[in-house]
N, CA, C and O atoms as a Tinker XYZ file with bonds, in Angstrom:
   240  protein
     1  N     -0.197000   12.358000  -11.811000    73     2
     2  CA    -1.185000   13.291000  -12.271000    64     1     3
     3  C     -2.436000   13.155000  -11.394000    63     2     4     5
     4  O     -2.884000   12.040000  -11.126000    81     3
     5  N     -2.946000   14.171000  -10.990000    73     3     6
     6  CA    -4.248000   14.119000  -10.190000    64     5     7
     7  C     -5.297000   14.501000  -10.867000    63     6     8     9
     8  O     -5.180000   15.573000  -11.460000    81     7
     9  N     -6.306000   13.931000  -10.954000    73     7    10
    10  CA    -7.277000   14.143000  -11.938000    64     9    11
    11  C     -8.699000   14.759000  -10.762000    63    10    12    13
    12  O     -8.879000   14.321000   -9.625000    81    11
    13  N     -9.511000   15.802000  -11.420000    73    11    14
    14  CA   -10.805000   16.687000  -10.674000    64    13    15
    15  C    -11.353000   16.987000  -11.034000    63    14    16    17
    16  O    -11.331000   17.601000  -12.101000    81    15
    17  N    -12.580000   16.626000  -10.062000    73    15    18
    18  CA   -13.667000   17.457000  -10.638000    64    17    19
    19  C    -14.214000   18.198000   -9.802000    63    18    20    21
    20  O    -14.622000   17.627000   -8.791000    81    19
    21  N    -14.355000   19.214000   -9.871000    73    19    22
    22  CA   -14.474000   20.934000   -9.675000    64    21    23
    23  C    -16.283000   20.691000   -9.502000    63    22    24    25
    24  O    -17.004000   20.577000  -10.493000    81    23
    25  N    -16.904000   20.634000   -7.831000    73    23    26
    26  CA   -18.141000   20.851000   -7.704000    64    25    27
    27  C    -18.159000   21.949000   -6.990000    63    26    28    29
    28  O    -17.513000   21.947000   -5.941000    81    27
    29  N    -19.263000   23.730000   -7.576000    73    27    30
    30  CA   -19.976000   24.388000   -6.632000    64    29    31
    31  C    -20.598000   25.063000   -6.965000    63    30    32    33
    32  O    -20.311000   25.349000   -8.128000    81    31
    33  N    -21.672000   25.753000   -6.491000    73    31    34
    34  CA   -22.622000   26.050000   -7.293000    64    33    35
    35  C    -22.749000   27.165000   -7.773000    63    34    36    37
    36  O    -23.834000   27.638000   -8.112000    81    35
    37  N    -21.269000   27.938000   -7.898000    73    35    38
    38  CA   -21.440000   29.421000   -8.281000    64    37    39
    39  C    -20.118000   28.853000   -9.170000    63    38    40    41
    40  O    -19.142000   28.261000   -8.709000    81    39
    41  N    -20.434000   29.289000  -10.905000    73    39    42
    42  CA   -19.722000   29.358000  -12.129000    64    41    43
    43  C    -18.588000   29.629000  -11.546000    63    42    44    45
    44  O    -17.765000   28.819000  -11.119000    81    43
    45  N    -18.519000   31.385000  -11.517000    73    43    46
    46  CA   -17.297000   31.733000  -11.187000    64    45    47
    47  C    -16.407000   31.166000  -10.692000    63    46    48    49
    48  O    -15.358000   30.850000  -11.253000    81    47
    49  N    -16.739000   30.946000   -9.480000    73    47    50
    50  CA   -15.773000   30.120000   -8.681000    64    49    51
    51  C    -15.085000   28.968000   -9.295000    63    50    52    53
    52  O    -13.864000   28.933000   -9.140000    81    51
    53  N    -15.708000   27.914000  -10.036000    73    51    54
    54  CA   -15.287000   26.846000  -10.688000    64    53    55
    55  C    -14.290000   26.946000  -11.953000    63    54    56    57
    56  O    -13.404000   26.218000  -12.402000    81    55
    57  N    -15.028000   28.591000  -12.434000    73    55    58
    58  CA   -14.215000   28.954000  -13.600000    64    57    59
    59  C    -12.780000   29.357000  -13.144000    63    58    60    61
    60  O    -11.750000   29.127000  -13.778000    81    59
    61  N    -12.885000   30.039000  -11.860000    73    59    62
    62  CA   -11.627000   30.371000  -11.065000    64    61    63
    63  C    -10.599000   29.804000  -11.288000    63    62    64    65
    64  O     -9.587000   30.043000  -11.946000    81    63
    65  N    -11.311000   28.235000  -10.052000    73    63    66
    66  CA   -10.136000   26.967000   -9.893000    64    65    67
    67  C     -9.723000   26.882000  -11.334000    63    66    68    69
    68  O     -8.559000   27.060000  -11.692000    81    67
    69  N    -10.744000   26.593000  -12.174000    73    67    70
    70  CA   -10.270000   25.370000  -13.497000    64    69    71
    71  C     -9.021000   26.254000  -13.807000    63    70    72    73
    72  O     -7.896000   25.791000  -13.994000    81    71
    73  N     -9.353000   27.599000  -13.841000    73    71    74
    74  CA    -7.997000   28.556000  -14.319000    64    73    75
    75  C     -6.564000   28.518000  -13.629000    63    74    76    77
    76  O     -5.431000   28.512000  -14.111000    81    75
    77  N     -6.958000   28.499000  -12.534000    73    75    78
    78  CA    -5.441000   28.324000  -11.666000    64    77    79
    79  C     -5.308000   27.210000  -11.517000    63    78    80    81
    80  O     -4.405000   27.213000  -10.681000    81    79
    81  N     -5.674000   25.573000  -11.817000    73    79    82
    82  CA    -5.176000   25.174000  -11.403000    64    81    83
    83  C     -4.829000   23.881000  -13.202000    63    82    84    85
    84  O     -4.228000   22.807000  -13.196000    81    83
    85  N     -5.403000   24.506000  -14.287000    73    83    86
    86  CA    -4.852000   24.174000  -15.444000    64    85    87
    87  C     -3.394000   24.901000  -15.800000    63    86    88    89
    88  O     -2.792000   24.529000  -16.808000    81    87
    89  N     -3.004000   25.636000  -15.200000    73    87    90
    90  CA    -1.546000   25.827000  -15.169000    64    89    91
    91  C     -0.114000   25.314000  -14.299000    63    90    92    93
    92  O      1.104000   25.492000  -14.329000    81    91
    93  N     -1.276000   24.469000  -13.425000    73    91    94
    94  CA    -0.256000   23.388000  -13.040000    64    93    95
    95  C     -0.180000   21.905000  -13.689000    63    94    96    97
    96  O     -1.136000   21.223000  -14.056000    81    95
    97  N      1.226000   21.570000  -13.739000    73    95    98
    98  CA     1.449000   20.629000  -14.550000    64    97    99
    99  C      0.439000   18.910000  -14.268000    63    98   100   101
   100  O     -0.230000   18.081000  -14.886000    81    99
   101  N      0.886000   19.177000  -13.103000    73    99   102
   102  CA     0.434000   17.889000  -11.946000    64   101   103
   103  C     -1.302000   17.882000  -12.015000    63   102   104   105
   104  O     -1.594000   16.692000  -12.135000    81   103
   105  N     -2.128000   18.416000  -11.998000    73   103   106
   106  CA    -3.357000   18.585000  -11.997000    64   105   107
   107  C     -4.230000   18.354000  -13.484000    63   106   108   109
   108  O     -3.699000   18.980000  -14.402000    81   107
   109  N     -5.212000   17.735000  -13.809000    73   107   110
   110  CA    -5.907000   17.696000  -14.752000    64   109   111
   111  C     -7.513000   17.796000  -14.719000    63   110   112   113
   112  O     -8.144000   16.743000  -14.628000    81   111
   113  N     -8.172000   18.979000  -14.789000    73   111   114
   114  CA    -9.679000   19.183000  -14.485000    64   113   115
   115  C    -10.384000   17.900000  -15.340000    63   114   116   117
   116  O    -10.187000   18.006000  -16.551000    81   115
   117  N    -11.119000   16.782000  -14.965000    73   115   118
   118  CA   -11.892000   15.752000  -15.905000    64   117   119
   119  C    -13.530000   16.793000  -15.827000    63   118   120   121
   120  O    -14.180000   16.396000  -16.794000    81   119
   121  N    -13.917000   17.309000  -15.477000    73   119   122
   122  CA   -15.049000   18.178000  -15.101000    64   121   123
   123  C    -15.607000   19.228000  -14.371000    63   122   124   125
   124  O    -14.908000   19.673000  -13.460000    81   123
   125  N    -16.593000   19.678000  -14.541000    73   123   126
   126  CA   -16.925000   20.395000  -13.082000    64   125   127
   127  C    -18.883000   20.382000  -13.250000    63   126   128   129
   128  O    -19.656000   20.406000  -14.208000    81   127
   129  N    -19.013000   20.340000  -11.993000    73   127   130
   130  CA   -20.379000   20.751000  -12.123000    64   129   131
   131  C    -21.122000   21.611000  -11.031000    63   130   132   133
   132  O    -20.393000   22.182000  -10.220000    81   131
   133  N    -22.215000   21.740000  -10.938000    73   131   134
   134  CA   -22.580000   22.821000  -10.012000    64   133   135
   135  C    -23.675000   22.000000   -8.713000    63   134   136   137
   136  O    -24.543000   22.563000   -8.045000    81   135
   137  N    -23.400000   20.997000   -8.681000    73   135   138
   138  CA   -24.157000   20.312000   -7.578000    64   137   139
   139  C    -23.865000   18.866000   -7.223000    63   138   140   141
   140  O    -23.551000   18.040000   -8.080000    81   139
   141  N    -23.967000   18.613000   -6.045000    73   139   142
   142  CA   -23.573000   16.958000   -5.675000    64   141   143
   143  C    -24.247000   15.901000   -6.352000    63   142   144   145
   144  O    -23.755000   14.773000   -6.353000    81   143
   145  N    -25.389000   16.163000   -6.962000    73   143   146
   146  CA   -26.187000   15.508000   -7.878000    64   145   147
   147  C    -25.578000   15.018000   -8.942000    63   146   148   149
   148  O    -25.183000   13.862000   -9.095000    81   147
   149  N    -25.470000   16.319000  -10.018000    73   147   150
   150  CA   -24.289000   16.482000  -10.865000    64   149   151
   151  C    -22.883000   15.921000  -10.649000    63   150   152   153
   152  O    -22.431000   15.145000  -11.491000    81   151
   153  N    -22.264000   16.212000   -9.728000    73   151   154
   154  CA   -21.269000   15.901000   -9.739000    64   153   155
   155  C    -21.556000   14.337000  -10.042000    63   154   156   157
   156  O    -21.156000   13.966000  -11.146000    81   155
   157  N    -22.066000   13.551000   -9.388000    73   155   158
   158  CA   -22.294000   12.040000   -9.080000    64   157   159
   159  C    -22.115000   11.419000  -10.159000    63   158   160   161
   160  O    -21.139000   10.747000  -10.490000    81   159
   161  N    -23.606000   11.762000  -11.053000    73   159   162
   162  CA   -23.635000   11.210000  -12.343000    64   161   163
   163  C    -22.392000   11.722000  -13.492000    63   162   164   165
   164  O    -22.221000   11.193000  -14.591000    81   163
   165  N    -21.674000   12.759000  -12.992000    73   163   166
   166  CA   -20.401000   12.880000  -14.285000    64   165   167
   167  C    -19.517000   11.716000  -13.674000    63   166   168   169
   168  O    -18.777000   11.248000  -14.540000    81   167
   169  N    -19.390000   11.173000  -12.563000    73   167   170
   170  CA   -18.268000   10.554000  -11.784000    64   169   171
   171  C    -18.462000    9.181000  -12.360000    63   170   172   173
   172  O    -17.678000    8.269000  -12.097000    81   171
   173  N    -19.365000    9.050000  -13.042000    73   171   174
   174  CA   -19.817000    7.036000  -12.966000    64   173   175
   175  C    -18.852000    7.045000  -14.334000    63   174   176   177
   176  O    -17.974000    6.189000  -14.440000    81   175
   177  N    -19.090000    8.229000  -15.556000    73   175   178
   178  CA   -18.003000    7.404000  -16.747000    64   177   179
   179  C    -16.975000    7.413000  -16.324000    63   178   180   181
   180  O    -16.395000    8.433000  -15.952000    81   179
   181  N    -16.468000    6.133000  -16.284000    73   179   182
   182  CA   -14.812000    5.931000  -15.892000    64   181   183
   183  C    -13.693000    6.599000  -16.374000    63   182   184   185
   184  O    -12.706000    7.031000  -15.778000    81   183
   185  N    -13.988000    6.614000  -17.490000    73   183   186
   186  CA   -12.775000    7.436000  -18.291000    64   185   187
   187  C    -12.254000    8.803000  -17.632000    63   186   188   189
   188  O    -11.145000    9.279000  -17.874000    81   187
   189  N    -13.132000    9.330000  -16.832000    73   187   190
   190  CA   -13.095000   10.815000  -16.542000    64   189   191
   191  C    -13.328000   10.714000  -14.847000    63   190   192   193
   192  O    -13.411000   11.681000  -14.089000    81   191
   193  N    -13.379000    9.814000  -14.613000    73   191   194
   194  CA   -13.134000    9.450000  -13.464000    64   193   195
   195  C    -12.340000    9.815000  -12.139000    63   194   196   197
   196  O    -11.576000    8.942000  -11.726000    81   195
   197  N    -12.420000   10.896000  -11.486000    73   195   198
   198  CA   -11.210000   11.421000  -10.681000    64   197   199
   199  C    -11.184000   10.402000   -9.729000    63   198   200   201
   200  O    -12.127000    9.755000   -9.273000    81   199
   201  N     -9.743000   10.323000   -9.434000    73   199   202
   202  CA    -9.079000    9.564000   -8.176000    64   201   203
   203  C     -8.991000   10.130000   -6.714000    63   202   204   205
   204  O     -8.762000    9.400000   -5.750000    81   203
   205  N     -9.174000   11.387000   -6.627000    73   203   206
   206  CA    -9.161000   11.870000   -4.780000    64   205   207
   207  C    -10.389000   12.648000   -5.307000    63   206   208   209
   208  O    -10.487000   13.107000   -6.445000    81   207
   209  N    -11.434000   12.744000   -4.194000    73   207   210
   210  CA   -12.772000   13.195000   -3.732000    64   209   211
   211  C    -12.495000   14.372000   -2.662000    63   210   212   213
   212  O    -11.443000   14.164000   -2.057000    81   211
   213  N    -12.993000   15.260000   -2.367000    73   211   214
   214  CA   -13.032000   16.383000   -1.470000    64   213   215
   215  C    -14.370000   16.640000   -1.424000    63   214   216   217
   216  O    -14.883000   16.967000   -2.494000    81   215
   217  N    -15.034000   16.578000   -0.503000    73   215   218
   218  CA   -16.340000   17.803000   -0.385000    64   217   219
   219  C    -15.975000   18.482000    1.196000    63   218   220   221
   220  O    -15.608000   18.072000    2.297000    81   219
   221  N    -16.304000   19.690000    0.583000    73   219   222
   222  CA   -16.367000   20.742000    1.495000    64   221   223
   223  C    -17.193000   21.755000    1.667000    63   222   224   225
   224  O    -17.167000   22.444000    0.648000    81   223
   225  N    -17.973000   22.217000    2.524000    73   223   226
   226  CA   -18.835000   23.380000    2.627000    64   225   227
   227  C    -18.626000   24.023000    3.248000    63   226   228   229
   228  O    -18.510000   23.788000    4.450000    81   227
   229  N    -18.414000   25.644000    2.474000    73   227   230
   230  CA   -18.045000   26.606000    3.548000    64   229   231
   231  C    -19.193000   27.496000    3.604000    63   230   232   233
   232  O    -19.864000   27.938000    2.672000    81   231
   233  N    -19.310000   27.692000    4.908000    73   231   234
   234  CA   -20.645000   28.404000    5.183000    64   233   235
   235  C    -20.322000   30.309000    5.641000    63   234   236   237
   236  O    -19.251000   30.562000    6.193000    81   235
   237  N    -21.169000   31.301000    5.394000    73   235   238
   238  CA   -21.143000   32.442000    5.500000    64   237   239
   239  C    -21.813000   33.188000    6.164000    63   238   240
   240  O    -21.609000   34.401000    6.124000    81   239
């Protein structure tokens, strides 16, 4: 099981992923938030803790 948390700073988008990717079995959203800040401090309770990290910025 891969556990995530969903950081960016536009809702939608996050609402997107969480949607497509709560219908896969293998995947489990522990959060999401809208900034690296955010993200940080949801990451410290362990319990909810995701195991693989990604940051990525795509620029426009």
């Amino acid at each position: 099981m891969i556990r995530l948390l969903l950081v960016d700073d536009q809702m939608i988008i996050r609402q997107g992923l969480k949607s497509l990717l709560e219908s896969k079995p293998d995947f489990v959203i522990v959060g999401d938030a809208d900034n690296g800040e955010s993200a940080m401090l949801q990451q410290g309770a362990a319990s909810r803790s995701p195991k693989y990290k990604s940051c990525n910025q795509i620029w426009y």
